[in-house]
C-alpha positions, -999 to +999 in steps of 0.1 A: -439+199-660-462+177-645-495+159-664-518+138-644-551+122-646-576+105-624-602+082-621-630+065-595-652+042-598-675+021-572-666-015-589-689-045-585-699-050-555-708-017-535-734+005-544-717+042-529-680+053-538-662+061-503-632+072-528-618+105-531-596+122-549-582+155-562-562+162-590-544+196-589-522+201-611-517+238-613-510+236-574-487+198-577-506+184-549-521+148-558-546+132-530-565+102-532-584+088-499-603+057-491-630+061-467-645+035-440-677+039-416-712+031-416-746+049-439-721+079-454-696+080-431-668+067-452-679+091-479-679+121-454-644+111-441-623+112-474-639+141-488-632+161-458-599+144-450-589+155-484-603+187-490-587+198-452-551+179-465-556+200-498-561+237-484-537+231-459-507+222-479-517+250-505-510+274-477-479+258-470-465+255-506-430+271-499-423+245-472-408+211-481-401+197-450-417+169-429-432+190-406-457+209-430-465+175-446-474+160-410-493+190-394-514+192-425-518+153-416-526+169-379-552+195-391-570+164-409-572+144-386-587+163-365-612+178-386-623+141-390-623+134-353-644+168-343-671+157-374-677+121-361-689+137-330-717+158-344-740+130-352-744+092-340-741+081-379-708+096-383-693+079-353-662+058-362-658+068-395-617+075-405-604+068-437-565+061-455-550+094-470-524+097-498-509+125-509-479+132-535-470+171-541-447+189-562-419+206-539-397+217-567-367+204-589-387+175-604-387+157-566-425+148-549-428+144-513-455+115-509-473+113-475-496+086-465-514+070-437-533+038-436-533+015-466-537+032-500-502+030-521-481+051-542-463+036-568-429+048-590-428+036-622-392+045-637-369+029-668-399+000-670-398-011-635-420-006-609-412+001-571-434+008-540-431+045-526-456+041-497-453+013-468-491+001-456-502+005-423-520-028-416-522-059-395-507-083-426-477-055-433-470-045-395-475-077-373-486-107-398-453-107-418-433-111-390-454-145-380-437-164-404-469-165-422-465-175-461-477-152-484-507-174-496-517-174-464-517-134-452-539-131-489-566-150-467-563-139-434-593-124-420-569-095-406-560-088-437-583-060-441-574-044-410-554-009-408-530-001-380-534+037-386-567+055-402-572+091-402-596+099-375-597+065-357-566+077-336-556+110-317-518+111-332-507+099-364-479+080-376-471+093-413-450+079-438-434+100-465-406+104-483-395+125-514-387+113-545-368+127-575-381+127-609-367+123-641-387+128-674-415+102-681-413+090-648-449+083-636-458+080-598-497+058-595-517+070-565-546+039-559-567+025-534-569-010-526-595-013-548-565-014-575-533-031-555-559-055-535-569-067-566-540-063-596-507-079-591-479-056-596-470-068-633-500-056-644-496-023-629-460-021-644-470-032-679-501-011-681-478+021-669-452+015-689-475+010-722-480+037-749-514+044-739-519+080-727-528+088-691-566+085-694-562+053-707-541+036-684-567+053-656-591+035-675-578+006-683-564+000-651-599+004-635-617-023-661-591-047-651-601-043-619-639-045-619-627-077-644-610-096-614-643-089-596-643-053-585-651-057-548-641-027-536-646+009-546-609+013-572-594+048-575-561+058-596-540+089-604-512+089-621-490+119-623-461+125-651-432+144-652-427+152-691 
């Protein structure tokens, strides 16, 4: 059985929350998306990137394979695309989407595009499930460049992939299998941009219950600075 929990909050800096999420655990599908665009364009594009991802893979429960994951990707996307054409306000806006959904026998098939992560967090260690589609993990690594100095980049921000920025998608997922009190964290980069990865791992593999570690995961966060809107969910298999 899976528990989960989730949590957003606008941090520090920005005054709007281009964050969502959905938490569904009666259905096992798990979605978080970071938005990006002008006025509420970010806003617009990961509530409807999400909501579209959502009723799509509902209809699609029974199927595990790659290729209901990706056209459900598909249908997004271009739900996205076909909005930012109805007003001048909307134009540009795309946003990262992350999905993890139960498919049966204790194994989620993650699905992602852009740069929000999924994490695995199994016997007290902690692995990355997601790969991120950006400038620093697609072309700057491969520069030589020393870690110090992609932190500081100014591409560092910049995706390779958004939903509705591009007519095809390149999606990454994989499936995962599951073994009681194995936890799998969902978050934008308003969590991993900020927290170094022990954090994450200590906080997950604490006693605190599920809310908790939402919470306390977000005040550390906002702590280091908050400069970014910082959503979690973390999913359990008990």
């Amino acid at each position: 059985m899976l528990e989960a929990f989730g949590l957003s909050d606008p941090g520090c800096v920005r005054t709007n929350n281009e964050d969502y999420f959905i938490n569904d655990t009666e259905c096992g599908i798990f979605i978080l998306a970071d938005g990006m665009g002008g006025a509420n364009a970010g806003e617009r594009a990961s509530q409807l990137s999400a909501e579209t991802l959502w009723e799509r893979l509902r209809a699609v429960a029974h199927l595990d394979g790659d290729g209901a994951l990706e056209s459900a990707f598909t249908e997004a996307n271009d739900k996205v695309r076909k909005e930012a054409g109805t007003l001048p306000e909307l134009e540009g806006m795309g946003t990262t989407l992350l999905v993890a959904r139960d498919i049966g026998g204790s194994r989620l098939q993650v699905g992602s595009v852009g740069d929000s992560r999924a994490y695995l967090a199994s016997g007290g260690e902690l692995a990355p499930l997601t790969e991120d589609q950006t400038w620093v993990a697609e072309v700057g690594s491969r520069l030589g460049l020393s870690d110090e100095a992609l932190k500081k980049h100014p591409m560092r921000h910049v995706l390779t992939m958004a939903v509705g920025t591009a007519e095809e998608l390149r999606v990454f997922s994989r499936t995962v299998q599951l073994h009681p009190g194995d936890q799998v964290l969902l978050c934008s980069d308003g969590l991993h941009g900020v927290l170094n990865e022990n954090i994450l791992r200590d906080t997950l593999k604490s006693e605190k219950d599920l809310p908790d570690k939402c919470h306390y995961l977000i005040d550390a966060a906002k702590a280091a600075g908050g400069p970014d809107n910082v959503t979690v969910v973390l999913i359990q298999l008990t």
